[in-house]
C-alpha positions in Angstrom: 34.6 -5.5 3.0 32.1 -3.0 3.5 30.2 -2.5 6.9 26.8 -2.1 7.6 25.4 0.9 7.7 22.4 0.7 11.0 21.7 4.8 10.6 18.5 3.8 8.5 16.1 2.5 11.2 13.4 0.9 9.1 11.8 -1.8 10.2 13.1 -4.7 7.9 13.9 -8.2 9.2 16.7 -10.0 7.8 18.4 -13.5 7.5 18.8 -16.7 10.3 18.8 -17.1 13.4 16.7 -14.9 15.1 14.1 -15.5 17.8 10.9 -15.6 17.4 10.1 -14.9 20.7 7.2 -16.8 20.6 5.2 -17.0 23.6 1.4 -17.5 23.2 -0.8 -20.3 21.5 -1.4 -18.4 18.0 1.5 -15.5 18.4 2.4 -13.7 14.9 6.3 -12.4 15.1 8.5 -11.6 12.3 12.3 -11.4 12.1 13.7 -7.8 13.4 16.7 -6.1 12.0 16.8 -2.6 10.8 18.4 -2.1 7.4 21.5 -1.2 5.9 22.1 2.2 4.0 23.9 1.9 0.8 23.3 -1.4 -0.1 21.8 -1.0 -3.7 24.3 -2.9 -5.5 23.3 -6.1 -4.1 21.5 -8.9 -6.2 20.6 -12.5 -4.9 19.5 -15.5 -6.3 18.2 -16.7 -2.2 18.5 -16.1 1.6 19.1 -18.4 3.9 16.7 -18.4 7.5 15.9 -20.2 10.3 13.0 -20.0 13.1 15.7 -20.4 15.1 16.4 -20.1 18.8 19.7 -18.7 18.2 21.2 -16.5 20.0 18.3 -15.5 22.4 16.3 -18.8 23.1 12.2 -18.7 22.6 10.5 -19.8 26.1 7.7 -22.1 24.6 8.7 -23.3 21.5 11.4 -26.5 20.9 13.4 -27.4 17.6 10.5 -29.5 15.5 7.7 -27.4 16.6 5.6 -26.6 13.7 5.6 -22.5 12.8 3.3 -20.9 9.9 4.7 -18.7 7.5 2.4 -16.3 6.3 4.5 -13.4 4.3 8.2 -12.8 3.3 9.4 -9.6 2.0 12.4 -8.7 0.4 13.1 -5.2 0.0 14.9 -3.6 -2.8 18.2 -2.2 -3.6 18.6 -0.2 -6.0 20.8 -1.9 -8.5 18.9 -2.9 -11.7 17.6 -6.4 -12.4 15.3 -8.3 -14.7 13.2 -10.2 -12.6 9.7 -10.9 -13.9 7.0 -12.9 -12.9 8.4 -14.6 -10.3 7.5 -16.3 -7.3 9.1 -17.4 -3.8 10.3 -20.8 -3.6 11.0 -22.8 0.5 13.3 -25.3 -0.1 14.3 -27.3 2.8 18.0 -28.0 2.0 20.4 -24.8 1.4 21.9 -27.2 -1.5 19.6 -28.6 -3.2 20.5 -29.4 -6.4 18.8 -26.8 -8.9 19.0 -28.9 -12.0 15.7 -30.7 -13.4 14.0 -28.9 -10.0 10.2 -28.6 -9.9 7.6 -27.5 -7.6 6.8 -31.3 -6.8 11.1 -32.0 -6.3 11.2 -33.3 -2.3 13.2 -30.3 -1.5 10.5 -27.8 -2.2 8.3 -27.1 0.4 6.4 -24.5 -0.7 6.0 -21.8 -3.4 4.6 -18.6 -2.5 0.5 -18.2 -3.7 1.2 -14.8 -5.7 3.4 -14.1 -8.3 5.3 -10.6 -8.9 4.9 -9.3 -12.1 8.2 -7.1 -12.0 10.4 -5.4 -9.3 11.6 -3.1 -12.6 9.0 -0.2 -11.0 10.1 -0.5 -6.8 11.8 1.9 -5.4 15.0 1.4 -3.5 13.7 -0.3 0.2 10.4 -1.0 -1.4 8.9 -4.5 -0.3 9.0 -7.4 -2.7 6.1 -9.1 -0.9 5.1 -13.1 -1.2 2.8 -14.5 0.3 1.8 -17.9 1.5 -0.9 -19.6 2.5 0.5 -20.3 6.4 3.0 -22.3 5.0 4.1 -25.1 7.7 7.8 -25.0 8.7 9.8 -26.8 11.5 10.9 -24.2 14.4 14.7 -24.1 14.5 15.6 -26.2 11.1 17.2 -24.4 8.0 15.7 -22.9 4.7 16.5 -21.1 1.6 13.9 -18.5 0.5 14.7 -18.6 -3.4 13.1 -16.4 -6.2 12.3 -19.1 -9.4 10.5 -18.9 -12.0 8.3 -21.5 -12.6 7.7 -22.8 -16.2 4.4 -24.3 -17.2 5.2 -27.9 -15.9 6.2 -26.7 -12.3 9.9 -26.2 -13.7 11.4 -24.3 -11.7 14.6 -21.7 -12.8 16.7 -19.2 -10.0 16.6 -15.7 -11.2 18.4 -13.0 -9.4 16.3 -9.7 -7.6 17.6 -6.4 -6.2 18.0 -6.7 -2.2 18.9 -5.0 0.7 21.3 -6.3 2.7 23.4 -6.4 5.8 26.7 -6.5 5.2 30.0 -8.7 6.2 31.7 -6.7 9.3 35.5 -7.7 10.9 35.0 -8.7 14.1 38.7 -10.0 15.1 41.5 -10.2 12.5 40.4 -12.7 9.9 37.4 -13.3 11.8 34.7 -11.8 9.7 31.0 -11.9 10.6 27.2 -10.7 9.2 26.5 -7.4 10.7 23.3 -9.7 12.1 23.0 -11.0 15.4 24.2 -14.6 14.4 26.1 -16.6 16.5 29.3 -18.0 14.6 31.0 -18.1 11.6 29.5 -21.3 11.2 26.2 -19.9 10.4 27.4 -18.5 7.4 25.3 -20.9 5.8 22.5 -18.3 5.9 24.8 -15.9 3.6 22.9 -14.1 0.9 23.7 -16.3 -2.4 24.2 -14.1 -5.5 25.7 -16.8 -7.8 25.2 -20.5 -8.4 28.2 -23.1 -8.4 28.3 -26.4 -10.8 30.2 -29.5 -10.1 30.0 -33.2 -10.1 26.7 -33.3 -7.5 24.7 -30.8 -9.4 23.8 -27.0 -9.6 23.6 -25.7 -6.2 23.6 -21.9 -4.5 26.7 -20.5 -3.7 27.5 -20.3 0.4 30.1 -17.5 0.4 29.2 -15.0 -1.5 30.6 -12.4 1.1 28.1 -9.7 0.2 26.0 -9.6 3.1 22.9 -11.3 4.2 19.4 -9.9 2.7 17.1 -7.9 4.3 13.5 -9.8 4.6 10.7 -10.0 6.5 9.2 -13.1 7.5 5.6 -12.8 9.0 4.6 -16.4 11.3 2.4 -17.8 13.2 3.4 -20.4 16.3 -0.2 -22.1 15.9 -2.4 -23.3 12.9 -5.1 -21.0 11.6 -8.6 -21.2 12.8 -10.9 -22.1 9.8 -14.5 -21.2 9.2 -15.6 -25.0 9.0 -18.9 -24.8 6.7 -20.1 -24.1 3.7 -23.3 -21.9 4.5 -23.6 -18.6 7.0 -23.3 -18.6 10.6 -22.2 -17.1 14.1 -18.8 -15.9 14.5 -18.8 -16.8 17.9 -20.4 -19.9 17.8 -17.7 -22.9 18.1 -19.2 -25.5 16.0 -18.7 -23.4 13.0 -14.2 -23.6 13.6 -12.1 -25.7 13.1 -9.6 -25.5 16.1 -12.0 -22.9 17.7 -13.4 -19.2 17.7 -10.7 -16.8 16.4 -11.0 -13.8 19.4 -7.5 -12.7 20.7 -4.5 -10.9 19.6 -2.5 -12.8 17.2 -5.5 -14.8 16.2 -5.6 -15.8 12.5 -8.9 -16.6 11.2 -9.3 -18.1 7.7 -13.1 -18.4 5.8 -12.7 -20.3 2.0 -12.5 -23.4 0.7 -15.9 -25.0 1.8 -18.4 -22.3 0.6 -21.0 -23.2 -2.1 -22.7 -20.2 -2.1 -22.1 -16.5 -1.0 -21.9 -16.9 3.2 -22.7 -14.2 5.9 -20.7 -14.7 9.3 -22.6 -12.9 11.8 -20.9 -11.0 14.4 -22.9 -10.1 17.2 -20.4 -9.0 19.8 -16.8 -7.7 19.8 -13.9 -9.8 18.8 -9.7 -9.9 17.9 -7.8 -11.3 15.6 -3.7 -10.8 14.3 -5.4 -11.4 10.5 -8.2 -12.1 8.3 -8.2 -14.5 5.3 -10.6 -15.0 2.8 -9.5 -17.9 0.6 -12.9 -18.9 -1.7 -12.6 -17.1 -5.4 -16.5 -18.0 -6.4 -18.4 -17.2 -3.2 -18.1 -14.3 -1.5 -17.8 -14.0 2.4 -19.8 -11.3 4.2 -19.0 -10.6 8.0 -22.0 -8.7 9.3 -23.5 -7.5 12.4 -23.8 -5.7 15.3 -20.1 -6.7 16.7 -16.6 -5.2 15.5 -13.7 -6.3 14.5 -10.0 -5.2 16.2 -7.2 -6.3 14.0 -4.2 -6.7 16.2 -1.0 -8.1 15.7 1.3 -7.9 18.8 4.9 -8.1 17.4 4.2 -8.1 13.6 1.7 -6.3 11.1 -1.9 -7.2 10.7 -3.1 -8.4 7.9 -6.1 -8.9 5.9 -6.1 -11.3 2.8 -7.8 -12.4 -0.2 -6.5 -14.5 -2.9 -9.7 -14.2 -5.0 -13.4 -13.2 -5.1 -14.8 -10.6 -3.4 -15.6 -9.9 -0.1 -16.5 -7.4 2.5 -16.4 -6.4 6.1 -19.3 -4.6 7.1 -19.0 -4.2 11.2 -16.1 -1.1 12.2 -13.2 -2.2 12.0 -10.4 -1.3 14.2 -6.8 -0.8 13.5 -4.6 -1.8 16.9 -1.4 -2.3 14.9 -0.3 -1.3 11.4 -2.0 -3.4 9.0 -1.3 -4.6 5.4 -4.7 -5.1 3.3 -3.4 -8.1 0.2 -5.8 -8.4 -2.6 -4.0 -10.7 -4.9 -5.8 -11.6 -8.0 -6.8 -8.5 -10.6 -10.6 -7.8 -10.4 -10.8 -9.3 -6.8 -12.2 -6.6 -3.6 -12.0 -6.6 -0.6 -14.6 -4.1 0.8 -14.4 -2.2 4.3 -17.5 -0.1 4.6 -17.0 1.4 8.0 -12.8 1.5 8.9 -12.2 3.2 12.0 -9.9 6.4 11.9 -6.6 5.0 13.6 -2.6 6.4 14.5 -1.2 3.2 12.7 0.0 2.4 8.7 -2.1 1.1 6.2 -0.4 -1.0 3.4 -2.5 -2.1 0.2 -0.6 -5.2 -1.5 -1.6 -7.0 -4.3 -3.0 -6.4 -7.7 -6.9 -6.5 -6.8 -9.0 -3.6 -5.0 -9.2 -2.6 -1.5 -12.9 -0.3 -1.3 -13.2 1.9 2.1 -15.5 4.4 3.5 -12.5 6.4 4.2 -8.8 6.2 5.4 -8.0 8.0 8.9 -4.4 6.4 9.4 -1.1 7.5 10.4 -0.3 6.9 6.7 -1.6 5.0 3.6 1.0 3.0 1.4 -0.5 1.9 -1.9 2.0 -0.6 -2.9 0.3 -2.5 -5.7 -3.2 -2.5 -7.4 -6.4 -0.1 -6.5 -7.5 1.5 -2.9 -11.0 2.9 -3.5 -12.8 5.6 -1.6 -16.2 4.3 -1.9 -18.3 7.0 -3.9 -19.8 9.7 -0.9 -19.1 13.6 -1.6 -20.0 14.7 2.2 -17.0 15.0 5.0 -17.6 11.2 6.2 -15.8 9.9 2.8 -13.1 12.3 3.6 -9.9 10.7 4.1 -7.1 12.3 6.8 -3.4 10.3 6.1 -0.5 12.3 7.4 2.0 10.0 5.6 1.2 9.1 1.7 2.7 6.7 -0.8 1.0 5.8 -4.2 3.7 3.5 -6.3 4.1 2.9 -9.7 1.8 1.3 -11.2 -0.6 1.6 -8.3 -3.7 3.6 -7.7 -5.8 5.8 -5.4 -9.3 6.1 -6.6 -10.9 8.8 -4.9 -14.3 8.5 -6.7 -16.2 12.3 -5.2 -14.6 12.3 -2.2 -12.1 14.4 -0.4 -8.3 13.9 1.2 -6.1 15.8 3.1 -2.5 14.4 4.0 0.5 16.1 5.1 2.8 14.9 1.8 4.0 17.8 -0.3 1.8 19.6 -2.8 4.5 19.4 -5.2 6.2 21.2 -7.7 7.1 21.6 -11.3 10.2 19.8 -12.0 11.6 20.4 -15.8 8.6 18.4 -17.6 6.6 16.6 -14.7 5.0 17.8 -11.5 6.5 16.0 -8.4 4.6 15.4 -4.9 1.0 14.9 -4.7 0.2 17.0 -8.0 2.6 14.6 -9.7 0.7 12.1 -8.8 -2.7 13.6 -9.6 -0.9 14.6 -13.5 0.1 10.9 -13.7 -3.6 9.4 -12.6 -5.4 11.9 -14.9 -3.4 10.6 -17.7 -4.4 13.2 -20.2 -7.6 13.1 -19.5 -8.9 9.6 -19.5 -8.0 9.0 -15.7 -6.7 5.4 -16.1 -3.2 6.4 -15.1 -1.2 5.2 -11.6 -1.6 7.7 -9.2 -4.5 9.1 -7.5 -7.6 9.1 -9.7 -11.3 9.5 -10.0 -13.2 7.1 -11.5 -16.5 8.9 -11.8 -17.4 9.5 -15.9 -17.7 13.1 -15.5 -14.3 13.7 -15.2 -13.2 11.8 -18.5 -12.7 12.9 -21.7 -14.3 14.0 -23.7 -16.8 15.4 -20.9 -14.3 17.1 -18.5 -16.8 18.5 -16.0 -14.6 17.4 -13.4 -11.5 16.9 -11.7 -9.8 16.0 -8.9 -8.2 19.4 -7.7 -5.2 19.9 -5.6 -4.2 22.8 -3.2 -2.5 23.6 -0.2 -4.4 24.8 3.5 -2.4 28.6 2.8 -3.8 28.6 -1.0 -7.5 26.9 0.1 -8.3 29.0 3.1 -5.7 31.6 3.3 -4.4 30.2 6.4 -1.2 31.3 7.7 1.5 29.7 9.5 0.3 28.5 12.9 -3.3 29.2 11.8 -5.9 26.1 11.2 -9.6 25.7 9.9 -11.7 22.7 9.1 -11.9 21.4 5.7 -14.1 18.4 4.6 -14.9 17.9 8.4 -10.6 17.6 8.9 -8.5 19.9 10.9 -6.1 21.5 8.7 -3.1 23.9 8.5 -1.9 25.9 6.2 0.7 23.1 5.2 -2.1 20.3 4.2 -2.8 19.7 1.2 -6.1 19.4 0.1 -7.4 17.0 -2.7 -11.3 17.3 -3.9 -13.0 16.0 -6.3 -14.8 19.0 -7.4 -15.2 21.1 -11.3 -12.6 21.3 -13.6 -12.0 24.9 -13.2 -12.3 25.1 -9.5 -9.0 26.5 -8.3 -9.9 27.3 -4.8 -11.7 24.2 -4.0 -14.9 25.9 -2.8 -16.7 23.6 -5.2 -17.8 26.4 -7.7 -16.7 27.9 -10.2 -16.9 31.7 -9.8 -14.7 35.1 -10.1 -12.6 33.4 -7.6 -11.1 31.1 -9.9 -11.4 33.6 -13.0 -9.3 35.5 -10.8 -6.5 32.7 -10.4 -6.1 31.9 -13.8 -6.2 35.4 -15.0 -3.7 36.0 -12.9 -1.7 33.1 -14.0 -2.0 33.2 -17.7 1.3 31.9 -19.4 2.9 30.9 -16.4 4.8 26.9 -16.5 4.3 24.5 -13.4 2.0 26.9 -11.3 -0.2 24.2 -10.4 -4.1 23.5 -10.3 -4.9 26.8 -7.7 -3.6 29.4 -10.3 -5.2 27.5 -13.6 -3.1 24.6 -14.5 -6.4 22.5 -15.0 -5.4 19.8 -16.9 -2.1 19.6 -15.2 0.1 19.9 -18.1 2.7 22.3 -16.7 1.5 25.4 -18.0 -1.6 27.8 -17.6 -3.2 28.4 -21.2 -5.9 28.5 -23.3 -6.5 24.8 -22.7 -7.3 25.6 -19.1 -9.5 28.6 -20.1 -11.3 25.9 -22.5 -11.9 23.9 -19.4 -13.2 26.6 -16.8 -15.0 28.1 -19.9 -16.9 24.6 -20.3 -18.3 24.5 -16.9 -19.1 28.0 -15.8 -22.4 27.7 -17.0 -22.6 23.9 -17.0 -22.7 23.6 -13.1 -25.2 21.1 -13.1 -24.2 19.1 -10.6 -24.4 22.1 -7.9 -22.0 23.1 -5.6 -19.7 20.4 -4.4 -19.7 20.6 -0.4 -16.3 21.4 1.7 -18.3 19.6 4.6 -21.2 17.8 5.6 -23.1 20.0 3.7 -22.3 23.4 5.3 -19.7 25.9 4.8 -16.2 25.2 6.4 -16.3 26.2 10.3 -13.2 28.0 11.2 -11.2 27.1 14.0 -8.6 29.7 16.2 -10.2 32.4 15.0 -9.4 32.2 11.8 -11.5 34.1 9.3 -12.9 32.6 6.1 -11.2 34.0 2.5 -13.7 36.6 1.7 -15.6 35.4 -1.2 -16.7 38.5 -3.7 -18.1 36.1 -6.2 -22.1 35.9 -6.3 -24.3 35.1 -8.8 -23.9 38.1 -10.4 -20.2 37.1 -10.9 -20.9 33.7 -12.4 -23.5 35.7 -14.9 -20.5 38.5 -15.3 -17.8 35.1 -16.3 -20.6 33.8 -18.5 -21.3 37.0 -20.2 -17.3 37.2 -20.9 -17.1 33.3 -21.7 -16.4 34.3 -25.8 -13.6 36.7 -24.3 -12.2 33.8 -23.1 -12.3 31.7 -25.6 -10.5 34.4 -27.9 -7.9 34.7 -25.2 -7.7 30.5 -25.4 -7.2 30.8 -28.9 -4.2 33.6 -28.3 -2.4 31.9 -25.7 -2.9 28.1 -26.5 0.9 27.5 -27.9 
């Protein structure tokens, strides 16, 4: 037996038996364990959980008492598996027998509302995240969380994922227990099953598989939902228009869908609360307007806004209290926020749909699945600030004109691929046609064949010529010389000033034949090496500046802060007429140096 490694203090939740330490009418809580290191070998077929009251007792809540699920998330190990469209399957009995089982078989009690197309592309502790539609379950009875597929007649087939898990410790000779805070060996039930037994009664899951328990996270509510009750617009805060009454307090889940018949505006006129927003109608879109604002606060779990469908938006600030996970499920569905408040917290994006902002200002932005959007702005208030970034495979930051500065590495040039955030600029960009995961524009300019523009990448030290300890203001963001700066700007701006001018000439000039030295010293097209296909691209645009000078602020020059000075710039408008009048010298040397 292996023990659990507890060094990795992420916060994962995992198996039975846990409290929910639920103590309010409408309180969100998820299971709480951190996760083991090491554990990438493990593959399971289902979990075991409980809402239990074991082995810390829940003041307010009794076995029988209804509890809503709302998300559970495996995370990933990182031994390989083959599981493919799939989807989350609650049965009520840890042994149900698996053969001719279907999503209408009494044992099912519900099947999660997205399916996951592939864990193939997840990194190791990466979320497997299903989602249900608050999901009713019995506080303190037993379940099996069970990945299926499910054929076109509701047929429903076990296939194994990659999890994390906790593994088996010896607590007394012979007396070995999960490395979870369950109570006996008689809860063993809750063991992680990777295998599937046969016998007289049936196919059922495996109890004893001795590999550990998996890690999950299971997000609940103690109370229903409060649901927008009409099909038409109305006051937020009026109470005729809810059914169970006016969502406004922490925890608080509100729901709008179902009834609509036409697009509907919920006007909010004052403040309000809520743990999570759900829109739930995939023909008419909800609008929540006004002169109010929304806080999103969940106290012991994530926030959450959802949509399953359609498209919807948010247009009052909204306010981050607690880190929040944005789920867009369906491809082609939005959900818009056109004024998000800068916050300290996490911002996840699940799902395969699109998640539109003015800006993100968190203490980091995940993109796990699908599209985050910058709406389209160019001045410093679509500039987003995210200390802590993550775009996954597969996923994609859209960063239209805009700006972003995040402390995540600039990257480097490793073998045949850039790494870090220029890695992930290479990948979006996509050769050109800007349809690649990553982080992206979506603005026609920058495609292929036109290639006016680009989404350039450098650090604070190359940018500004900051040095360490030194900082300066950057698309209306503090920065240091360690930032690094992304800007949607010319192809052929290595400086980001947003021109292209004897600065830049200078940069590439200096660079010419040189492999993996990034966008500030000419790697335009981000193919690992400054040649005449980058001299083709600054060449292009020199004179073709049409679109004027991008602006590093809200219109004005950077201000410098700390008594910094600005990098001197010698480059006039004599210079750009000097690069024009040497444009065919550049073009020769293109031709010289292209292979």
């Amino acid at each position: 037996m292996r023990t659990a490694d507890r060094s990795s203090a992420i916060r994962l939740a995992v198996s039975a038996g846990l409290s929910l330490g639920l103590c309010g009418s409408a309180l969100a809580t998820t299971f709480t364990e951190s996760h083991t290191g090491g554990g990438s070998w493990n593959t399971i077929y289902a979990q075991g959980f409980s809402p239990s009251v074991a082995p810390s007792p829940s003041p307010g809540s009794a076995a029988g008492d209804p509890v809503y699920l709302q998300q559970f998330e495996f995370y990933k190990s990182g031994q390989a598996d083959a599981a493919s469209n799939v989807r989350l399957v609650i049965l009520n009995n840890y042994f149900a027998n698996l053969q001719g089982l279907t999503t209408a078989s009494p044992a099912v009690v519900g099947v999660s509302t997205n399916t996951v197309a592939s864990t193939a592309g997840l990194a190791t502790g990466a979320a497997i995240l299903f989602d249900f539609d608050n999901l009713s379950l019995a506080y303190g009875s037993d379940y099996a969380a069970a990945v299926m597929s499910v054929g076109a007649g509701g047929e429903l087939t076990p296939v194994k994922i990659s999890a994390l898990h906790a593994n088996y410790t010896q607590v007394t000779p012979g007396d070995y227990r999960p490395a979870t805070n369950y109570g006996t060996e008689a809860q063993y039930q809750y063991a992680v099953s990777n295998f599937i037994n046969s016998d007289s009664f049936g196919q059922f899951f495996s109890v004893f598989s001795y590999g550990g328990d998996a890690n999950f996270t299971a997000t609940l509510n103690s109370a229903a939902p409060l649901r927008w009750n009409r099909g038409d617009s109305g006051s937020w805060t009026a109470p005729e228009n809810w059914a169970g009454g006016v969502p406004n307090g922490a925890d608080a889940s509100a729901v709008f869908g179902g009834a609509a018949t036409a697009p509907v505006t919920v006007t909010l006129d004052t403040s309000v609360v809520a743990g999570s927003v759900r829109f739930d109608n995939a023909t008419h879109g909800y609008s929540i307007d006004g002169t109010g604002g929304l806080t999103l606060n969940a106290t012991t779990s994530v926030a959450a806004i959802r949509a399953a469908s359609g498209n919807h938006a948010i247009n009052v600030p909204v306010t981050l209290a607690d880190d929040t996970t944005v789920t867009v499920v369906a491809p082609g569905a939005t959900v818009a926020l056109s004024k998000l408040a800068p916050s300290a917290v996490a911002l996840s994006k699940h799902g395969a749909g699109t998640l539109v902002v003015n800006n993100v200002r968190a203490g980091g932005l995940t993109v796990r699945e699908g599209i985050v959007k910058v709406a389209a702005n160019g001045t410093a208030s679509g500039t987003s600030n995210v200390p802590a970034l993550t775009v996954a495979a597969g996923a994609t930051l859209d960063l239209t004109d805009n700006k972003l500065v995040t402390d995540a590495a600039v990257g480097t040039f490793a073998g045949s691929a850039y790494d870090g955030v220029t890695g992930l600029v290479q990948s979006g960009r996509n050769g050109g046609a800007w349809n690649g995961s990553g982080i992206i524009t979506s603005l026609a300019d920058a495609k292929s064949p036109t290639l006016r523009t680009s989404i350039g990448v450098a650090t604070g030290a190359q940018a500004k010529g900051l040095a360490p300890g030194q900082t300066a203001t950057w698309g209306g963001q503090a920065i240091t010389a360690t930032s690094t700066l992304l800007m949607y700007t010319y192809a052929g701006d290595a400086n980001l000033d947003g021109k292209i001018n004897g600065d830049d000439y200078f940069q590439i000039d200096s660079h010419v034949g040189a492999a993996g030295a990034g966008w500030f010293n000419g790697d335009f097209d981000y193919n690992g090496k400054v040649n005449g296909d980058d001299y083709f691209l600054i060449d292009s645009n020199v004179n073709g500046q049409t679109l004027g000078t991008f602006p590093a602020g809200a219109g004005v020059a950077d201000g410098i802060a700390d008594g910094v000075a600005a990098v001197p710039e010698p480059a006039s408008a004599a210079a750009v007429a000097l690069m024009a009048a040497v444009a065919s010298l550049r073009r020769r040397r293109r031709q010289q140096t292209c292979c």
